[in-house]
Structures are given as structure tokens and as C-alpha cells.
KEMAR-351854 format. One line per field, with one value per residue (C-alpha): residue in three letters; x negated, y, z negated. Coordinates in steps of 0.05 Angstrom, whole numbers. Layout:
N
r = Ala;...
X = X;...
Y = Y;...
Z = Z;...
REM end
This chain:
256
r = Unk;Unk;Unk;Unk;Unk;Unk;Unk;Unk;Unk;Unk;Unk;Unk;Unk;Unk;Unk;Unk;Unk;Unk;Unk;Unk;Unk;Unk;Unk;Unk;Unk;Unk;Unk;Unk;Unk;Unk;Unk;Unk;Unk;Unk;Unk;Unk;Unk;Unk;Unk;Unk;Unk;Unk;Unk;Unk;Unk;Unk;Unk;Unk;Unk;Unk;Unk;Unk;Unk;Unk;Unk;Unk;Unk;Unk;Unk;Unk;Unk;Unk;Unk;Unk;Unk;Unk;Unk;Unk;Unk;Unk;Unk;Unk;Unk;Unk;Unk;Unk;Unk;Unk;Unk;Unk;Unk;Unk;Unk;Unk;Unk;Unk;Unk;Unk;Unk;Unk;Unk;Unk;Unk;Unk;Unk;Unk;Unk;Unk;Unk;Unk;Unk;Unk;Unk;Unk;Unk;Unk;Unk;Unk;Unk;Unk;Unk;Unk;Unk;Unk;Unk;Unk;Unk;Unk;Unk;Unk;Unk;Unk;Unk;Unk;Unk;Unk;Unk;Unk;Unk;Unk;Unk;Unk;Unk;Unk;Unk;Unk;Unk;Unk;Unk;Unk;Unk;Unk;Unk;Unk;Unk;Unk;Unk;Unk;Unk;Unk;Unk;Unk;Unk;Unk;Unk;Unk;Unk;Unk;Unk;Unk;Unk;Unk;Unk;Unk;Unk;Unk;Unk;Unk;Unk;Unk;Unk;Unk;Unk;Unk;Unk;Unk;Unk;Unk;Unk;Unk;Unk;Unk;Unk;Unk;Unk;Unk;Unk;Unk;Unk;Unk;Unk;Unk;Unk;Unk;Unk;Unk;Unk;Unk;Unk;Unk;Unk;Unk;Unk;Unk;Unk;Unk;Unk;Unk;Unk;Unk;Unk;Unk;Unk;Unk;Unk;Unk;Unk;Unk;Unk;Unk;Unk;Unk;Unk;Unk;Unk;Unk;Unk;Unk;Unk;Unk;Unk;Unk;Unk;Unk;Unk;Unk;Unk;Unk;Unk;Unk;Unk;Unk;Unk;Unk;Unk;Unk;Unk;Unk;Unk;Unk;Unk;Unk;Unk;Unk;Unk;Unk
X = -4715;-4761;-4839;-4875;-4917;-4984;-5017;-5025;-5093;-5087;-5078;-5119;-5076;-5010;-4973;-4958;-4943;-4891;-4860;-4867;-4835;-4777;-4769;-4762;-4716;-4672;-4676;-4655;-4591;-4577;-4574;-4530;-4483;-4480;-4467;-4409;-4378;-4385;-4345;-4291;-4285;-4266;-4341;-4355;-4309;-4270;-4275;-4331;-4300;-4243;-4200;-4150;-4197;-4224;-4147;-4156;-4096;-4107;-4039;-4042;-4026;-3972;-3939;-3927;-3848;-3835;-3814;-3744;-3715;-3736;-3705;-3672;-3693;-3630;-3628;-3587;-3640;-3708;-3753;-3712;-3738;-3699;-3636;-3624;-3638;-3594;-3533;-3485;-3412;-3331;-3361;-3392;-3464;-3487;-3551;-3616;-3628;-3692;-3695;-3770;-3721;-3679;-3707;-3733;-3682;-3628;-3644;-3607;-3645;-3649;-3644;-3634;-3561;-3564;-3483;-3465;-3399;-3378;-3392;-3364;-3352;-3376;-3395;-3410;-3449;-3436;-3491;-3538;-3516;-3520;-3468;-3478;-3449;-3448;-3490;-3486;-3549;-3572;-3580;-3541;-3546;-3558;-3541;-3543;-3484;-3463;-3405;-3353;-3356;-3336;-3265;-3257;-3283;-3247;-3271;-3236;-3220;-3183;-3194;-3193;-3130;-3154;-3203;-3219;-3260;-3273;-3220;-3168;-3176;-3114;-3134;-3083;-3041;-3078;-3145;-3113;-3088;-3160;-3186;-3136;-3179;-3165;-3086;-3096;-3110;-3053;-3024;-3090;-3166;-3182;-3245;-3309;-3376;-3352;-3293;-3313;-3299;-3349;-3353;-3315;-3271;-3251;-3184;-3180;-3119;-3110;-3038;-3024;-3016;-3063;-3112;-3123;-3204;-3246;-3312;-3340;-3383;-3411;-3450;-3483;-3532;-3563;-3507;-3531;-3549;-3515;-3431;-3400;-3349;-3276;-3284;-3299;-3355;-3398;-3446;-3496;-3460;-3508;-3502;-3427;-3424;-3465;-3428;-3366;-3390;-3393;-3333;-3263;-3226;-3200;-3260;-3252;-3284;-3319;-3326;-3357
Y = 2453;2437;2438;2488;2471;2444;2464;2535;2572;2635;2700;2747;2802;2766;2766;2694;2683;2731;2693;2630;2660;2689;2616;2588;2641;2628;2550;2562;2597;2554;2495;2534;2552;2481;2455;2516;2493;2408;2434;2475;2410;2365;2333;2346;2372;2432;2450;2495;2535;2597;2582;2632;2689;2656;2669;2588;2543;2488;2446;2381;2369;2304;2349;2388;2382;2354;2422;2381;2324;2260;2251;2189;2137;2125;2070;2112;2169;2163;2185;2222;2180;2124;2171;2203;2141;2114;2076;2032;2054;2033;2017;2081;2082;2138;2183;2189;2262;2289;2306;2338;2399;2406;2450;2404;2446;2417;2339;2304;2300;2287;2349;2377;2395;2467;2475;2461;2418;2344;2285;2273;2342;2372;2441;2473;2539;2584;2627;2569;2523;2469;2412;2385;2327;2322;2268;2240;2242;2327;2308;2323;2297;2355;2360;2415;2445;2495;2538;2581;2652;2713;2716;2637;2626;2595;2600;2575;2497;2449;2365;2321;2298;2238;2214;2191;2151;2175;2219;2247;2330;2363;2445;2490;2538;2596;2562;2538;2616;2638;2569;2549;2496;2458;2451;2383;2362;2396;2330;2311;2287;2211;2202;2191;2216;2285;2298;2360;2320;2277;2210;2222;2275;2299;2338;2394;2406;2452;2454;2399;2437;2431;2484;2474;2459;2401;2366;2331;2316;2337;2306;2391;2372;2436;2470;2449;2520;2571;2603;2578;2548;2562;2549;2476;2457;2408;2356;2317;2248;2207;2258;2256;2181;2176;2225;2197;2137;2167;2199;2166;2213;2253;2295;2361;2409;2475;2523;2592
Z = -3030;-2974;-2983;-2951;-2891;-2909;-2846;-2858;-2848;-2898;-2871;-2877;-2884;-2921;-2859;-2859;-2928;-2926;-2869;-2901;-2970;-2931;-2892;-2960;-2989;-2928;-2949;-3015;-2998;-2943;-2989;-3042;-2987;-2960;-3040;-3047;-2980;-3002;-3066;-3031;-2983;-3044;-3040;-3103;-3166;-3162;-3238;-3234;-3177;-3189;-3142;-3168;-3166;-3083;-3074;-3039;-3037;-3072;-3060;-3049;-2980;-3002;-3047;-2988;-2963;-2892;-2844;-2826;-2835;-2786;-2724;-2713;-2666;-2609;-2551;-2508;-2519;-2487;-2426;-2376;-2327;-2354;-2377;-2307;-2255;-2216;-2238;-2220;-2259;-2243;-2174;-2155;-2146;-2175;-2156;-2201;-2211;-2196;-2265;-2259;-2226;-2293;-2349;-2409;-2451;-2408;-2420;-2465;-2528;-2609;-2650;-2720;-2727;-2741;-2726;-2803;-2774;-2786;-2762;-2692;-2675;-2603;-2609;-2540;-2547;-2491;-2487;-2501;-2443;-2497;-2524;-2593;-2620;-2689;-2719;-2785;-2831;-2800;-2729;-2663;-2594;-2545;-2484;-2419;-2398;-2342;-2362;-2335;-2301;-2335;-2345;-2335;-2410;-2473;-2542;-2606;-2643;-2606;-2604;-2544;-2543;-2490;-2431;-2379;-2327;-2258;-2264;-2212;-2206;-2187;-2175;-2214;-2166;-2171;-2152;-2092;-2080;-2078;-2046;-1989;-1964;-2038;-2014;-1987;-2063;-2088;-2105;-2133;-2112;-2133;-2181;-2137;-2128;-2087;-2152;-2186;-2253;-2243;-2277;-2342;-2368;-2436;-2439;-2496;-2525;-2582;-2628;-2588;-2520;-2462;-2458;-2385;-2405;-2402;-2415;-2347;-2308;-2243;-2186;-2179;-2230;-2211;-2234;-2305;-2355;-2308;-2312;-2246;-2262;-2266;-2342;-2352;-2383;-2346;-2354;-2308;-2294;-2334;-2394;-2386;-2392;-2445;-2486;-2460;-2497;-2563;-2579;-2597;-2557;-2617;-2640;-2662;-2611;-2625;-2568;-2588
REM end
């Protein structure tokens, strides 16, 4: 408790003392509040406090479990500065994309697997805009997609049955009915930067028939998180290699 002044000249009417005695009741419950709040903030032992009845937590905070599991730590996954510049692949050069323009959603990234599938398998989920490939120990590599229009969409379980590098697009017959300027690639468009497939492609087959829908890429990285398509799905060229990369051409796909 601190001593009261010693400076004082006495009242003559008590006016001052009362001041000074409520200055010093004011001290005394400051300092009792400032020893209750030391012991609440583990300064001094709890075992004189009711915690139960203060309805206070009193968990220890390592006992506490982690919200998810880690992430893992990937090479291939890192600032998008360094996942979207430029490249050099099969002899194309191809274009860094101003990836400050595509939403942060859309980059590839490290995630917790919340699909509940294997190991391996690609799970595109339409109304996200987002690819997921399975990764063991509860994580998944995301990834943007765009998607196709209504009425150009396929849902269901299928594998890719193969793949491949800057692939040749051939438009099926009734594209080129509502397209006729695509007739002078009726017999098929080689891989390059202008191919709609992009840099790789991933062909889904399903009961070992050709579904007619793929995984690819796509120099319209702009296209990335909206349905234009004619049902693909379709990945920026960087994401497509990448993913491309991964997968042993077999894995089970998941479209829903």
C-alpha cells in the first residue's frame, strides 16, 4: 500500500482527508485487482483461485490438438511468381501468366484432402472450378480449372486411359457443324501454343471406351474458374504440366 502524502496542511473542515482516504481506498483495490489479474496470468499459483466457479479455461495450451494436419512441403509448389513464369517445354516457349490477374483460389496450391479418395486419384469438382489430386498422408494438390457450358458437362468415374504432350486436337463433327471455320482441322490441329489442348492432355476413358473428355491445358489462362468450354476441363499450361507430371496415366478420375 502506498504511504500517504506527507505534505498535507490539515483541513479545516475534513475535506482533504476524505480525499486522501478515498485515494488510498482506490490504492488498495487497485493492488488487489493487479494481484487477482498476476494469478489468473499464471504469475503466481492458481490453487487459491475457483476456476470452475470463474467459468475460465484452464487447458493447457500444448494439450491443445493441432486444427489439421501439416501441410507438406513440395518443390514443384511455391510462389506463383515462380510457378507461372515463363518456360521453355518440347520446344515451345511458353508465356508467364500475369498471374496477379488470376484469383488466389485459382493458383495451384497445397491443401487438406477433404475428397476422402485414394491416393493418385484426380477429382475435378465442377461447381468449385477446382482439381484435386489425391495425395498420400491427407493432402491434395489443387489446382484451377475452367469447365464446360451447360449441356457440354460429364459427371461420373472413369481413369485416364493415356497422355499426352503438346497434343494434336482434332474438333468432333458436330463442333465443326456449329464452327465452320474449324473444317480446315478436321483432319486434326498439331500441338502448339494456339492448340486449344494446350501443353498436355489427359484422355478419360471410362469401361474402357472413350468418353470424348479430357484434362488440358490452355494458353486462355483467363478462361481459368468459368464454364466455356465444350466440356473439357482445362488447366493453365504451367498447371497442366505440372500435373501432367504426377500422374502415371492410369489414375482413377472423379468428376462430380
Amino acid at each position: 500500500m502506498r504511504e500517504l502524502p506527507q505534505r498535507l496542511t490539515p483541513p479545516s473542515d475534513g475535506a482533504a482527508i476524505g480525499t486522501e482516504i478515498q485515494l488510498s481506498r482506490r490504492a488498495v483495490f487497485s493492488g488487489a485487482g493487479a494481484i487477482a489479474l498476476l494469478g489468473l496470468a499464471g504469475c503466481s499459483t492458481t490453487d487459491t483461485l475457483d476456476l470452475p466457479q470463474m467459468q475460465l479455461d484452464n487447458t493447457v495450451t500444448g494439450s491443445v490438438p493441432p486444427m489439421r494436419p501439416a501441410i507438406s512441403v513440395d518443390k514443384n509448389v511455391t510462389g506463383p511468381d515462380v510457378m507461372y513464369a515463363s518456360l521453355t517445354d518440347g520446344g515451345f516457349q511458353v508465356p508467364a501468366v500475369p498471374w496477379q490477374k488470376v484469383k488466389p483460389q485459382f493458383r495451384r496450391q497445397i491443401v487438406v484432402d477433404k475428397t476422402g479418395e485414394a491416393p493418385g486419384t484426380i477429382v475435378v469438382h465442377l461447381e468449385e472450378r477446382m482439381l484435386y489430386l489425391v495425395q498420400p498422408g491427407g493432402d491434395a494438390i489443387r489446382y484451377g480449372v475452367g469447365i464446360g457450358k451447360d449441356g457440354f458437362r460429364w459427371s461420373g468415374r472413369a481413369n485416364i486411359q493415356y497422355g499426352r504432350e503438346w497434343p494434336v486436337w482434332t474438333p468432333p463433327p458436330e463442333m465443326v457443324q456449329r464452327k465452320p471455320e474449324l473444317v480446315k482441322w478436321q483432319g486434326g490441329q498439331p500441338g502448339g501454343l494456339t492448340n486449344p489442348l494446350g501443353a498436355r492432355a489427359l484422355y478419360i476413358y471410362q469401361n474402357g471406351k472413350d468418353t470424348g473428355y479430357r484434362i488440358h491445358g490452355s494458353p486462355e489462362w483467363w478462361s481459368i474458374g468459368q464454364a466455356m468450354s465444350s466440356g473439357c476441363v482445362r488447366l493453365i499450361n504451367q498447371d497442366i504440366i505440372d500435373l501432367y507430371s504426377r500422374v502415371s496415366k492410369k489414375n482413377p478420375v472423379v468428376v462430380v
